[in-house]
NUMARFI-877683 format. One record per residue (C-alpha): residue number from 0; x, z, y. Coordinates in nm, 2 decimals, padded with zeros to 4 digits, always signed. Each point is the difference from the previous one (the first is absolute). Layout:
{num NUM	u X	w Z	v Y};
...
This chain:
{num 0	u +01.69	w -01.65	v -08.50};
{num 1	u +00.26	w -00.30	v -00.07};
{num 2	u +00.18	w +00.10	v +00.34};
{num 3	u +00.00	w +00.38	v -00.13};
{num 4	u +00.15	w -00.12	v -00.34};
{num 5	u +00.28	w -00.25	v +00.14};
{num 6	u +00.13	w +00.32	v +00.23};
{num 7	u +00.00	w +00.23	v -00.33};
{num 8	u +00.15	w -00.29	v -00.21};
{num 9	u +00.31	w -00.01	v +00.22};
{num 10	u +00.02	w +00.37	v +00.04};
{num 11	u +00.01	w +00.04	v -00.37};
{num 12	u +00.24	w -00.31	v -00.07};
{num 13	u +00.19	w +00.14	v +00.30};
{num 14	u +00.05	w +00.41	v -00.17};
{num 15	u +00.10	w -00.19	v -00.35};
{num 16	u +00.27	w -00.23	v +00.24};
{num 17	u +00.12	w +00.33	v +00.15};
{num 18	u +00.03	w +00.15	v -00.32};
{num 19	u +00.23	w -00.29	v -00.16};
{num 20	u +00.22	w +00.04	v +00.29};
{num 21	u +00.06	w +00.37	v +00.00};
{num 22	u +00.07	w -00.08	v -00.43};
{num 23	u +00.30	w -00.20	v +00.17};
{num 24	u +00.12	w +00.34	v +00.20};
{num 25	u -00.08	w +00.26	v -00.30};
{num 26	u +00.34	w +00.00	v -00.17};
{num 27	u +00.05	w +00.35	v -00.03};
{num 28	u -00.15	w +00.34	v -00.10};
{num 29	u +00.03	w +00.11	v +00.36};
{num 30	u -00.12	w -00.33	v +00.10};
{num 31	u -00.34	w -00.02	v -00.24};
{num 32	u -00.09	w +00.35	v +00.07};
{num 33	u +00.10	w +00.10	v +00.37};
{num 34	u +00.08	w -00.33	v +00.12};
{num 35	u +00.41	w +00.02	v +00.06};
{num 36	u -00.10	w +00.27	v +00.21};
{num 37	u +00.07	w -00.23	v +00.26};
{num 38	u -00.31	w +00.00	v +00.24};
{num 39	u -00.02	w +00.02	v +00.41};
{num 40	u -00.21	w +00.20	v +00.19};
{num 41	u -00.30	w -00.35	v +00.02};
{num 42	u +00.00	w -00.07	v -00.37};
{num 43	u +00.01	w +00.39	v -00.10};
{num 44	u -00.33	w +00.10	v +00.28};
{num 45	u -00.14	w -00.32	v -00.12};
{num 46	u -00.04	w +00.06	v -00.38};
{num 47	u +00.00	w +00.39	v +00.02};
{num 48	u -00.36	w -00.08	v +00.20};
{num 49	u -00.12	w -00.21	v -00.26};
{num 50	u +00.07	w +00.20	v -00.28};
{num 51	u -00.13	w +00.27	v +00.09};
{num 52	u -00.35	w -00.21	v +00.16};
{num 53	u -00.15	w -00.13	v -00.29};
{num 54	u -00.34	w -00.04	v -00.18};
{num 55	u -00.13	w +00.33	v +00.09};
{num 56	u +00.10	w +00.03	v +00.32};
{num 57	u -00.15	w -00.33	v +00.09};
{num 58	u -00.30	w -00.01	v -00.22};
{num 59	u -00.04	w +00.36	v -00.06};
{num 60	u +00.13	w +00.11	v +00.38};
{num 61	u -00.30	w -00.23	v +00.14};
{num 62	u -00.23	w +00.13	v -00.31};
{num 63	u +00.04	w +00.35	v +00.18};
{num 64	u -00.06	w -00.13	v +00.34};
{num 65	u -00.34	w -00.15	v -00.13};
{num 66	u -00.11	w +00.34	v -00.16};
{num 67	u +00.15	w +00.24	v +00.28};
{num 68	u +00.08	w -00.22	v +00.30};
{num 69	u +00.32	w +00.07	v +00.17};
{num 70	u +00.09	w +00.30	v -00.14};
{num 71	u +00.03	w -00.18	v -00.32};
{num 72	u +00.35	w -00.08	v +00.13};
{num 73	u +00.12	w +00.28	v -00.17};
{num 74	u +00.13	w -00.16	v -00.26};
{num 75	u +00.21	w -00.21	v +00.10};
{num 76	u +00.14	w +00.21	v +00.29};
{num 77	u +00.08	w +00.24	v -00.24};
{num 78	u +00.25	w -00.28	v -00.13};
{num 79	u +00.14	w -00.10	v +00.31};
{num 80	u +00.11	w +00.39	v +00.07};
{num 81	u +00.13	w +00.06	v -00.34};
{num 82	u +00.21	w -00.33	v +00.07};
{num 83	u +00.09	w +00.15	v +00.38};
{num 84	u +00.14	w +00.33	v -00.14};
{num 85	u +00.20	w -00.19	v -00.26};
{num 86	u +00.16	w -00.20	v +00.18};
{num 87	u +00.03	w +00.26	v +00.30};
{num 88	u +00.12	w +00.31	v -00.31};
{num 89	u +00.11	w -00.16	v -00.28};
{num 90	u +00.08	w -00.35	v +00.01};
{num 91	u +00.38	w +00.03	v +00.12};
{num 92	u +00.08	w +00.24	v -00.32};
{num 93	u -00.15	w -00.22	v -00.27};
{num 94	u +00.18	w -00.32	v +00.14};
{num 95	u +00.34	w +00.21	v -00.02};
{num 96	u -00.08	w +00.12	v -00.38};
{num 97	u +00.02	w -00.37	v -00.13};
{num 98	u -00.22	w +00.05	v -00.31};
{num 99	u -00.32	w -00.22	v -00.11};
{num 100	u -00.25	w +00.27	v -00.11};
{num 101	u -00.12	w +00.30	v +00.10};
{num 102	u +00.02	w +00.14	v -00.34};
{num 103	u +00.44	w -00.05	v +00.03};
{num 104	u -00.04	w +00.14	v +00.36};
{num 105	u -00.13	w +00.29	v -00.19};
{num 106	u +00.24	w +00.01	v -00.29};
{num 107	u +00.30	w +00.01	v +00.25};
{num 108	u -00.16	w +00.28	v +00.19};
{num 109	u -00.09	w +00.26	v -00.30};
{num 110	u +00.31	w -00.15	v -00.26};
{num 111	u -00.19	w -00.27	v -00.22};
{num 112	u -00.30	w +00.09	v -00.26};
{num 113	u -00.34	w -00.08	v +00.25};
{num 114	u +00.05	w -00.38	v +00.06};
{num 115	u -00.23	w -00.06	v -00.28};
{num 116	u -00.29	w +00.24	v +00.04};
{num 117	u +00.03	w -00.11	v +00.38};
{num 118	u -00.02	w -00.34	v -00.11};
{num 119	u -00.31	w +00.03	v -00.23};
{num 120	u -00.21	w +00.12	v +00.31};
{num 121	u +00.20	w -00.27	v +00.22};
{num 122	u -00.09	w -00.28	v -00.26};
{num 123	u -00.37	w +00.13	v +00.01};
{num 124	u -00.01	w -00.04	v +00.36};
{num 125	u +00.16	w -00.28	v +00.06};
{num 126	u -00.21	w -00.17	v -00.33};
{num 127	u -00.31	w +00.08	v +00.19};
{num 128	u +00.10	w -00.10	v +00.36};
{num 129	u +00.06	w -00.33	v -00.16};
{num 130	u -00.37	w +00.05	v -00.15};
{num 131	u -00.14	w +00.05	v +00.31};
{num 132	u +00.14	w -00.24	v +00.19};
{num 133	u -00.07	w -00.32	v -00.29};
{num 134	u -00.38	w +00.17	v +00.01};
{num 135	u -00.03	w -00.11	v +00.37};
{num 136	u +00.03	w -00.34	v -00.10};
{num 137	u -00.34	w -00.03	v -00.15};
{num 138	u -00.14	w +00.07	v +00.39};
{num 139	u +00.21	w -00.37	v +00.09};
{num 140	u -00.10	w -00.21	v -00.27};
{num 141	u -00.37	w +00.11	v +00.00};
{num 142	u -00.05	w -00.14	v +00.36};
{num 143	u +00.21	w -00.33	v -00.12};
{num 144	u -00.14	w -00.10	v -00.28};
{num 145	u -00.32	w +00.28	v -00.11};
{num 146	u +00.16	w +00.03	v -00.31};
{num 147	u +00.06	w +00.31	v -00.27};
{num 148	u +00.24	w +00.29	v +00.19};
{num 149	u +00.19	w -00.03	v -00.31};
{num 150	u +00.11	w -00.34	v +00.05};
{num 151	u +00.11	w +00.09	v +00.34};
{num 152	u +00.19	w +00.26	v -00.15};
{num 153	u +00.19	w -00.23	v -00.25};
{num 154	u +00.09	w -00.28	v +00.26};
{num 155	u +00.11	w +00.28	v +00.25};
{num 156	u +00.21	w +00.20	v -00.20};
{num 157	u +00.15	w -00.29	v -00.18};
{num 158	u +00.15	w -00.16	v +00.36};
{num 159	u +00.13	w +00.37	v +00.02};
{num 160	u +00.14	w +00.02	v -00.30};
{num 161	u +00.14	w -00.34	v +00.00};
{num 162	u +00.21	w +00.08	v +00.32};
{num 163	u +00.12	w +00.33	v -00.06};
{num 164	u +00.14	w -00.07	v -00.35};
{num 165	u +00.19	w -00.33	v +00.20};
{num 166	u +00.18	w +00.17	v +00.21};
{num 167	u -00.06	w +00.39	v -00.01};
{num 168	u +00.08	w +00.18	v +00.37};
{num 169	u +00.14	w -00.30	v +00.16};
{num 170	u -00.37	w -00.25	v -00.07};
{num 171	u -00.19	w +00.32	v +00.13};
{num 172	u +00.15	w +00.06	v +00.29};
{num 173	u +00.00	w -00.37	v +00.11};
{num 174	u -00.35	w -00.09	v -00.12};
{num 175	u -00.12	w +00.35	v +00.19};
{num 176	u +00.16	w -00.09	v +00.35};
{num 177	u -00.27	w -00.31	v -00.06};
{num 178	u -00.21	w +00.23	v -00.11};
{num 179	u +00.02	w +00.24	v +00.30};
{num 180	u -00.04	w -00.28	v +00.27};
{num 181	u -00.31	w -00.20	v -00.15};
{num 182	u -00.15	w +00.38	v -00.05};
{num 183	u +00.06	w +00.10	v +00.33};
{num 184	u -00.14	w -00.33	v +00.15};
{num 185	u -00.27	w +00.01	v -00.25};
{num 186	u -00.12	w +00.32	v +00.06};
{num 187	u +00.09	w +00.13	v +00.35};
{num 188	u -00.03	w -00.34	v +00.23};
{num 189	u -00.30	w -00.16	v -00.22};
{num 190	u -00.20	w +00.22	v -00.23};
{num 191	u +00.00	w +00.33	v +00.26};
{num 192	u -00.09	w -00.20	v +00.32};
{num 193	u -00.27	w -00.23	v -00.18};
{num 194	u -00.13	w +00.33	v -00.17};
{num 195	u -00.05	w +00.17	v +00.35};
{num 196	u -00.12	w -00.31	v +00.20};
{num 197	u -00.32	w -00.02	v -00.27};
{num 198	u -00.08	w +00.36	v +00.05};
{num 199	u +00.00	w -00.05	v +00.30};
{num 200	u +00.27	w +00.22	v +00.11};
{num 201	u -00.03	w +00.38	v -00.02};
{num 202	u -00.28	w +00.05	v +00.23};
{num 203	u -00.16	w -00.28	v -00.30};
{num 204	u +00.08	w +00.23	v -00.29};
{num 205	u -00.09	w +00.34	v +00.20};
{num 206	u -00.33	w -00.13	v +00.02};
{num 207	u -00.09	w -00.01	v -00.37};
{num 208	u +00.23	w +00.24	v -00.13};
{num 209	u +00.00	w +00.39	v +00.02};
{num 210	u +00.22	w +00.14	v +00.21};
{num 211	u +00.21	w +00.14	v -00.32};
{num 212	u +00.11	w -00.32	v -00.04};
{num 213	u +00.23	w +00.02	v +00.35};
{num 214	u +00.17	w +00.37	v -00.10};
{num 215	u +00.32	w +00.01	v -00.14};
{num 216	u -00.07	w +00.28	v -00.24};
{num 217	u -00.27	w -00.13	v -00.11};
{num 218	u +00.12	w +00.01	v -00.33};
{num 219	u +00.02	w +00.33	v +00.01};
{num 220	u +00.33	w +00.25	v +00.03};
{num 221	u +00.02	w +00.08	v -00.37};
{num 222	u +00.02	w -00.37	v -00.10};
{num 223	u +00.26	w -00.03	v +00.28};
{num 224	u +00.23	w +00.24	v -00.14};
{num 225	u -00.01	w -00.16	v -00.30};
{num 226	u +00.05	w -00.34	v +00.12};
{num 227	u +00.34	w +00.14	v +00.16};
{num 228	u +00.11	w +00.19	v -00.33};
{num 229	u -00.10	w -00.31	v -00.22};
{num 230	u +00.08	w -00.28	v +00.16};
{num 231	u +00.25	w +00.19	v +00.30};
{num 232	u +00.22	w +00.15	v -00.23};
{num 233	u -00.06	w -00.24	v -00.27};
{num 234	u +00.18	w -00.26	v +00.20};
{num 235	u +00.29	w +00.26	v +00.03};
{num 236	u +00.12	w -00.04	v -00.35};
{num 237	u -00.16	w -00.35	v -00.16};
{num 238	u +00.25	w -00.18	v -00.20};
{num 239	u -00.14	w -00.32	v +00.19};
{num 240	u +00.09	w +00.10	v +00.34};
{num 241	u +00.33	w +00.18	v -00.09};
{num 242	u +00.08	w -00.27	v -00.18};
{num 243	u -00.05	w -00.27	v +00.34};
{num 244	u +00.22	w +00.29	v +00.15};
{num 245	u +00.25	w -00.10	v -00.20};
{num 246	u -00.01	w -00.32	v +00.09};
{num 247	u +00.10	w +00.07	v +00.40};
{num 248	u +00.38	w -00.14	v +00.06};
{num 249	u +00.05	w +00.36	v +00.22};
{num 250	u -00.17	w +00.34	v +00.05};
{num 251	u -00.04	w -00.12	v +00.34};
{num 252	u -00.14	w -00.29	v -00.09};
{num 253	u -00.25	w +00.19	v -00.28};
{num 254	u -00.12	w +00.27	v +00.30};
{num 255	u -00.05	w -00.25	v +00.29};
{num 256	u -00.21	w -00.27	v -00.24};
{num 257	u -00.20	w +00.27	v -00.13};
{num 258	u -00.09	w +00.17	v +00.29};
{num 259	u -00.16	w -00.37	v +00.14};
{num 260	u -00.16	w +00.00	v -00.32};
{num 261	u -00.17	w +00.32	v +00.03};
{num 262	u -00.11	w -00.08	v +00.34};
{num 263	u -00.13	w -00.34	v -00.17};
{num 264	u -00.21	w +00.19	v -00.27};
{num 265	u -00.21	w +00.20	v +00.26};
{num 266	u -00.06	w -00.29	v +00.18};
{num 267	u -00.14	w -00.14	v -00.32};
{num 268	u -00.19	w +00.32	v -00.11};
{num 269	u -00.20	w -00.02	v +00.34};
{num 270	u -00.06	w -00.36	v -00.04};
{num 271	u -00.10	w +00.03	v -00.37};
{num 272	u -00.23	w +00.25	v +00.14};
{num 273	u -00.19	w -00.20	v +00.30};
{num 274	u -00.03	w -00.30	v -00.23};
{num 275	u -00.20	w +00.16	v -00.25};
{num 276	u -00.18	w +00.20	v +00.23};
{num 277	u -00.12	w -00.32	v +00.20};
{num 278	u -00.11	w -00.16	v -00.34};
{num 279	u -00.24	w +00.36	v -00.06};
{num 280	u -00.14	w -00.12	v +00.33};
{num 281	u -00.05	w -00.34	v -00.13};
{num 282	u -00.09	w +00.05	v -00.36};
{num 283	u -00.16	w +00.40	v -00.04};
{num 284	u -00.12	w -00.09	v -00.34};
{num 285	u +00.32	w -00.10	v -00.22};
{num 286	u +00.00	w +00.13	v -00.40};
{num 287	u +00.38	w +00.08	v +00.02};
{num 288	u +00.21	w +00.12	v +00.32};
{num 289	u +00.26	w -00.20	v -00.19};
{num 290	u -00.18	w -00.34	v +00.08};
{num 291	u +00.01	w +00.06	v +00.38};
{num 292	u +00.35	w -00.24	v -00.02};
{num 293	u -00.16	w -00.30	v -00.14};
{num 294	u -00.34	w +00.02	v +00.15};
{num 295	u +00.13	w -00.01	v +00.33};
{num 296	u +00.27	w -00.25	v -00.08};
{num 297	u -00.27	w -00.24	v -00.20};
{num 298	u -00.28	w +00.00	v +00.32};
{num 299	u +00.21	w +00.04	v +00.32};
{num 300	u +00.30	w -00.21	v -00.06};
{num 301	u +00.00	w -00.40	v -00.05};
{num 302	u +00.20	w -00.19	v -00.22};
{num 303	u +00.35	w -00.02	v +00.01};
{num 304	u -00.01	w +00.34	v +00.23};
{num 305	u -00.16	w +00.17	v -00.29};
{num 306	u +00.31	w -00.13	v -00.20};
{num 307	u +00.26	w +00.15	v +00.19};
{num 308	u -00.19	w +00.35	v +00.00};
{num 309	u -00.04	w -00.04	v -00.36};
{num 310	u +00.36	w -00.07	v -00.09};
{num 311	u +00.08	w +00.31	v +00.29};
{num 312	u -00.20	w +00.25	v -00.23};
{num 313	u +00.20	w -00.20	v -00.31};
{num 314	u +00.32	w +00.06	v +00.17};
{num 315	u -00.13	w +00.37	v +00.03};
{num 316	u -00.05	w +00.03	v -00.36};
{num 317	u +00.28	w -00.20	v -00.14};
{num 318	u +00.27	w +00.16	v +00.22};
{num 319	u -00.05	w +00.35	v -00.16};
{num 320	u -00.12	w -00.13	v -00.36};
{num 321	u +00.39	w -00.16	v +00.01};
{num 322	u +00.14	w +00.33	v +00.14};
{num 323	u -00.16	w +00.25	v -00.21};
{num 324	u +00.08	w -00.24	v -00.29};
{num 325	u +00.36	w -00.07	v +00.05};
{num 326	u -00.01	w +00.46	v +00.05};
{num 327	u -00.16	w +00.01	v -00.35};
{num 328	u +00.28	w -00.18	v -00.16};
{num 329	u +00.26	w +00.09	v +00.13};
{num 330	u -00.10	w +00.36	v -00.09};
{num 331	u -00.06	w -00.14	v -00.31};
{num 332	u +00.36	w -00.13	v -00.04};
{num 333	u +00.17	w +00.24	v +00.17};
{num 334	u -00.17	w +00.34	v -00.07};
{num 335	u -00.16	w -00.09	v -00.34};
{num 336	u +00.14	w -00.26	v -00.20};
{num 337	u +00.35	w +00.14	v +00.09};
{num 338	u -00.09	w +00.31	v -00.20};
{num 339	u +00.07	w -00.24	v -00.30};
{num 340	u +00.29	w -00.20	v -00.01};
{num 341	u +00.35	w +00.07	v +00.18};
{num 342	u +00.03	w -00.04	v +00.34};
{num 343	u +00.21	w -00.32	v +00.11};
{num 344	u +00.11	w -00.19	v +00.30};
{num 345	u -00.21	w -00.20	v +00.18};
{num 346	u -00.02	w -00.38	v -00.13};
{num 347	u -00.22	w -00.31	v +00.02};
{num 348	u -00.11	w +00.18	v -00.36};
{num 349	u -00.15	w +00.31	v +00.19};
{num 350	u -00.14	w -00.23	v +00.22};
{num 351	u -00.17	w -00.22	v -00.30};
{num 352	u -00.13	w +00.35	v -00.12};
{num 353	u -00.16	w +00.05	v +00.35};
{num 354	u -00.21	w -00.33	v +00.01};
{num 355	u -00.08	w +00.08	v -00.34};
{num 356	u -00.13	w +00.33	v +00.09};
{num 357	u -00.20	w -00.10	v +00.31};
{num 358	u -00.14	w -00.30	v -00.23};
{num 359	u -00.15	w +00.25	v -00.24};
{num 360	u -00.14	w +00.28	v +00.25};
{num 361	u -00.13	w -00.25	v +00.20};
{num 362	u -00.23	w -00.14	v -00.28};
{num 363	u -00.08	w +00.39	v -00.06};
{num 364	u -00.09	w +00.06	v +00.38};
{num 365	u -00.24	w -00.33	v -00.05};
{num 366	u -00.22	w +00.08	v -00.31};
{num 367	u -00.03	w +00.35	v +00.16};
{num 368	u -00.10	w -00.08	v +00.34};
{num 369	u -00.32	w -00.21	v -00.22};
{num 370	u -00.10	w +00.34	v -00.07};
{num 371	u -00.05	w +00.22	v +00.24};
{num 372	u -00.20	w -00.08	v +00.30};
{num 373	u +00.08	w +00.21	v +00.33};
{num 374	u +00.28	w -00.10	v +00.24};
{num 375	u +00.04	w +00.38	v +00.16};
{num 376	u -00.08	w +00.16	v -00.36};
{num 377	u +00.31	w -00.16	v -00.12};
{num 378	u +00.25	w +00.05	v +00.29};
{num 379	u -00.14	w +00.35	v -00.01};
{num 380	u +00.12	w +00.07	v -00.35};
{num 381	u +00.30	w -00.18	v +00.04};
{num 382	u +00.09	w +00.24	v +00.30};
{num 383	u -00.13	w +00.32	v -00.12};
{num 384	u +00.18	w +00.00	v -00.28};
{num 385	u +00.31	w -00.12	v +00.22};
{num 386	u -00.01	w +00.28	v +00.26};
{num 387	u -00.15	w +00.28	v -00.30};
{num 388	u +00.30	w -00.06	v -00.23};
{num 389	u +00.30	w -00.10	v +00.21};
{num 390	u -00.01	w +00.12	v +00.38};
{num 391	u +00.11	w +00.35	v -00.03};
{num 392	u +00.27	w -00.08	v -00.25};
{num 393	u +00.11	w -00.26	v +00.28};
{num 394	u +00.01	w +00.15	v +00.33};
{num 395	u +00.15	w +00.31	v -00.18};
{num 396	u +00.22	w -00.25	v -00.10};
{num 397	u +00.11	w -00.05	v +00.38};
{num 398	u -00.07	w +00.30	v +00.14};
{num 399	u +00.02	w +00.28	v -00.24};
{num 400	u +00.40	w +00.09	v -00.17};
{num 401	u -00.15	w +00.26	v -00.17};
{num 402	u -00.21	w -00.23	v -00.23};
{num 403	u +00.08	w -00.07	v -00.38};
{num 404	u -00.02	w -00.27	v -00.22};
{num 405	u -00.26	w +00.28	v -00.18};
{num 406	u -00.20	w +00.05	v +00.24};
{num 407	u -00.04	w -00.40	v +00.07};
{num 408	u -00.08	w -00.08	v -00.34};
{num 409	u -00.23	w +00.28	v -00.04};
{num 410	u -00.20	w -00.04	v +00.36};
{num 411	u -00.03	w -00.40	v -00.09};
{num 412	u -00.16	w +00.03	v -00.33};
{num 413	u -00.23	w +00.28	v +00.13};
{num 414	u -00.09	w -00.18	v +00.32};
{num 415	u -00.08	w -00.33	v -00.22};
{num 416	u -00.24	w +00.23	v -00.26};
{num 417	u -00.16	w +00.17	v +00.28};
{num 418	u -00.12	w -00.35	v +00.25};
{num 419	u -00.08	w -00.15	v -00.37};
{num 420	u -00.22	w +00.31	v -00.11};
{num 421	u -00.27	w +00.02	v +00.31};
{num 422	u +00.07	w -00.33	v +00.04};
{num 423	u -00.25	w -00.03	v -00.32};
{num 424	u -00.17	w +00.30	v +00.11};
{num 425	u -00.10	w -00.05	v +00.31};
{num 426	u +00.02	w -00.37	v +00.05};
{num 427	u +00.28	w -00.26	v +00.12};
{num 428	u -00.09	w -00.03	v +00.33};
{num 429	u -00.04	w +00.39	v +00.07};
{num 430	u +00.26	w +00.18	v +00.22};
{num 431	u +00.08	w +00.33	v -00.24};
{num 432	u +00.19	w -00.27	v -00.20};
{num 433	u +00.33	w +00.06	v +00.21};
{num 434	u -00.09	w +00.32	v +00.12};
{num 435	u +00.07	w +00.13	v -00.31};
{num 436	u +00.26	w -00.20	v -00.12};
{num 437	u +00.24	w +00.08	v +00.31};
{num 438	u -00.07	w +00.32	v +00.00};
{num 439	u +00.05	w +00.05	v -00.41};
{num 440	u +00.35	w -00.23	v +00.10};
{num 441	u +00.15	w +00.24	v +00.29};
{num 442	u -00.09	w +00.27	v -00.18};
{num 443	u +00.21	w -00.03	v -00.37};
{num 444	u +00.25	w -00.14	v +00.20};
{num 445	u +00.10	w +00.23	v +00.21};
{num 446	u -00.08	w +00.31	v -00.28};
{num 447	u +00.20	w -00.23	v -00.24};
{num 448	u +00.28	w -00.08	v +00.26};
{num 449	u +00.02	w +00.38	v +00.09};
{num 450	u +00.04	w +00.12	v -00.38};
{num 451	u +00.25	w -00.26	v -00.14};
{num 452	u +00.39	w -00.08	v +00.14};
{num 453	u +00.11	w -00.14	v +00.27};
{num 454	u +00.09	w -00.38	v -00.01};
{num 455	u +00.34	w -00.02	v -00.08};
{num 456	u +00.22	w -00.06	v +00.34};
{num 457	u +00.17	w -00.30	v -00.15};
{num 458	u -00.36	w -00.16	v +00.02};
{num 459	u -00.10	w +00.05	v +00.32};
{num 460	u +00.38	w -00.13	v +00.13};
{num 461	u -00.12	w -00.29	v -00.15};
{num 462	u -00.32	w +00.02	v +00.18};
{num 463	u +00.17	w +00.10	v +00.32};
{num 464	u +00.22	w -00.27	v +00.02};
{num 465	u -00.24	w -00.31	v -00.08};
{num 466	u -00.21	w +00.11	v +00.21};
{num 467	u +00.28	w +00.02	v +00.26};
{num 468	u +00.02	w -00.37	v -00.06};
{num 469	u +00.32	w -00.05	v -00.26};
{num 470	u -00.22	w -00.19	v -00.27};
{num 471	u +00.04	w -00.31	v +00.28};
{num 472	u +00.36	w +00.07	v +00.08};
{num 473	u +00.07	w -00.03	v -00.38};
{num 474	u -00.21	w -00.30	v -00.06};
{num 475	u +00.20	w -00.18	v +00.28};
{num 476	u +00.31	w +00.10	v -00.14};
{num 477	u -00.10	w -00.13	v -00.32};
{num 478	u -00.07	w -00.32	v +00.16};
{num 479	u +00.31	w -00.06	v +00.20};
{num 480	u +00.21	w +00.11	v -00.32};
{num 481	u -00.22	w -00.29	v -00.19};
């Protein structure tokens, strides 16, 4: 394993190096948390798909295609449409609006007051996508080194953290363009091709698998449907992907990179998919779906290969760890913290506050992830309670004048008590979760919308105008008056 560990060693030493640099570039508020806003169409495709391609969708995506062959590319399909129709629907408005959250997206749209419940559920998703995506680092470390998940949890998350709180947006974005070429050389030119050559192709696997294993709905049409609520339109309103969104130098530039990314993810979801339907083929009798990733990595792959893989699937995992972790606090400092004390210009101060802030949620996301113990039971929390509370208040948001700041607050705090409720009733994993909670959510806010005043006009001029672009006109301005 010494050639495995010299590959991981320079990975790791070369993430922290990354990370110094970007604390060089990360001057600003706008620069800490959506990197000057400032990237082209490479850099923004580039880290967009590793956000968003992370610890489940590597571990977890090839988990499925163990248990349910290719149809278990659900999943992460799922996330690559959510990201096409964002960046095909939405992306050019929420570049225009030149905001940080989606809770102050929210607030100029209704008049203020739902920032802070919206940031509650945000923080709770963004909390647990950081969870999910440190858990995945136990699979890694336990092929390295056959040590306790828990320490693999605590070295992970540590490099993470360490990174993030350096140099916020601008150390994310450059350690995930690394990220998103060793994880695509990783796992699509070695891991996939290796996988299939073993099985011996698919006429190989055919042979000992049931035919299931080859239909692509498989899975079955009810869990389908609620991939593509969940994890579809959960992708439509994360604070982690808005917030790379923000990042994009244009709207042109924010559609076009997006749209290759999309096309990216599905190519991922499929390949996710074969992989850990080859290693069912291989290895029938596994105790976890979850330990398809190592085992095949550990028998098939020799040393120095394996390496590379294994800092692909680390890349994976760090890449959205940072991003949902850089989300979490900036909701935190924007939607939360601001609640209580006065607002103030940006300064190196604010941006103290923000390292500060990722510092401490980061430890948080750490000593959490030690507890719980499924990869997909996580993200799936994290994203019903995401899509539950906030989706109807959002696309109502963009779509809807008649809504109210009412009706918002009221459909988010119902649709959060609703996915929570037969979330302990009828398990985390079960489908009624968000069912419920979306329909609970459209419901009170349109009935609540309907019965309670109009927003004012001078709000939605507001609206109408920043999202006709004249946030970035008056930046500039302020700029060249500067």
């Amino acid at each position: 394993m010494a050639g495995d560990y010299a590959v991981i060693a320079l990975y790791v030493v070369g993430m922290i190096g990354i990370g110094w640099w970007g604390l060089k570039l990360a001057k600003t508020k706008s620069d800490y948390l959506v990197a000057g806003r400032r990237l082209g169409w490479f850099m923004y495709s580039g880290t967009m798909s590793a956000v968003v391609l992370g610890g489940a969708s590597t571990i977890g995506g090839i988990g499925l295609g163990y248990k349910f062959g290719i149809s278990g590319a659900w999943l992460v399909l799922s996330i690559g449409i959510g990201i096409i129709v964002l960046h095909a629907a939405f992306a050019r408005r929420l570049v225009k609006l030149r905001v940080y959250t989606v809770g102050e997206m929210l607030d100029l749209r209704y008049g203020g007051s739902t920032s802070t419940i919206s940031g509650v559920v945000m923080w709770g998703y963004t909390l647990m996508l950081t969870v999910t995506s440190t858990l995945a680092f136990s699979a890694v470390v336990k092929v390295l080194f056959d040590v306790d998940p828990k320490i693999g949890i605590l070295i992970g998350g540590s490099i993470v953290v360490l990174y993030s709180v350096l140099g916020g947006m601008w150390s994310i974005t450059l350690t995930d363009i690394a990220q998103f070429v060793i994880k695509t050389i990783g796992i699509l030119f070695i891991l996939l091709p290796v996988a299939l050559t073993k099985a011996g192709g698919f006429d190989g696997m055919r042979a000992r698998l049931d035919a299931s294993y080859f239909e692509f709905t498989a899975i079955g049409g009810e869990t389908i449907v609620t991939l593509l609520l969940v994890y579809g339109f959960g992708l439509l309103i994360g604070q982690d992907i808005w917030q790379r969104v923000f990042t994009a130098r244009t709207p042109e530039i924010a559609t076009g990179g997006g749209l290759i990314s999309g096309v990216y993810c599905l190519v991922y979801a499929v390949s996710g998919a074969l992989i850990g339907t080859a290693a069912k083929s291989l290895y029938p009798a596994l105790a976890s779906k979850d330990d398809a990733f190592a085992t095949i990595v550990e028998d098939l792959l020799p040393t120095g290969v394996r390496g590379l893989v294994l800092a692909a699937a680390l890349s994976a995992m760090m890449s959205t760890a940072s991003g949902a972790l850089i989300a979490c606090s900036t909701v935190s400092t924007s939607d939360l913290m601001a609640k209580f004390r006065r607002k103030s210009a940006a300064t190196d101060d604010d941006v103290h506050k923000n390292r500060m802030t990722t510092l401490v949620l980061g430890i948080l996301a750490i000593g959490i992830a030690m507890l719980v113990t499924s990869v997909v039971s996580a993200l799936t929390i994290a994203y019903d309670i995401l899509v539950g509370g906030l989706l109807v208040a959002i696309i109502g948001a963009l779509f809807w004048k008649r809504g109210t700041r009412q009706g918002a607050v009221v459909s988010m705090i119902v649709g959060t008590v609703a996915v929570i409720v037969f979330m302990i009733r009828d398990g985390v994993e079960a489908n009624s979760p968000i069912y419920w909670g979306l329909g609970a959510s459209l419901v009170t806010y349109v009935l609540v919308s309907l019965l309670t005043p109009r927003t004012p006009e001078a709000i939605l001029s507001v609206w109408t105008r920043r999202l006709n672009g004249s946030a970035a006109d008056e930046e500039e301005a302020a700029k060249a008056a500067v």
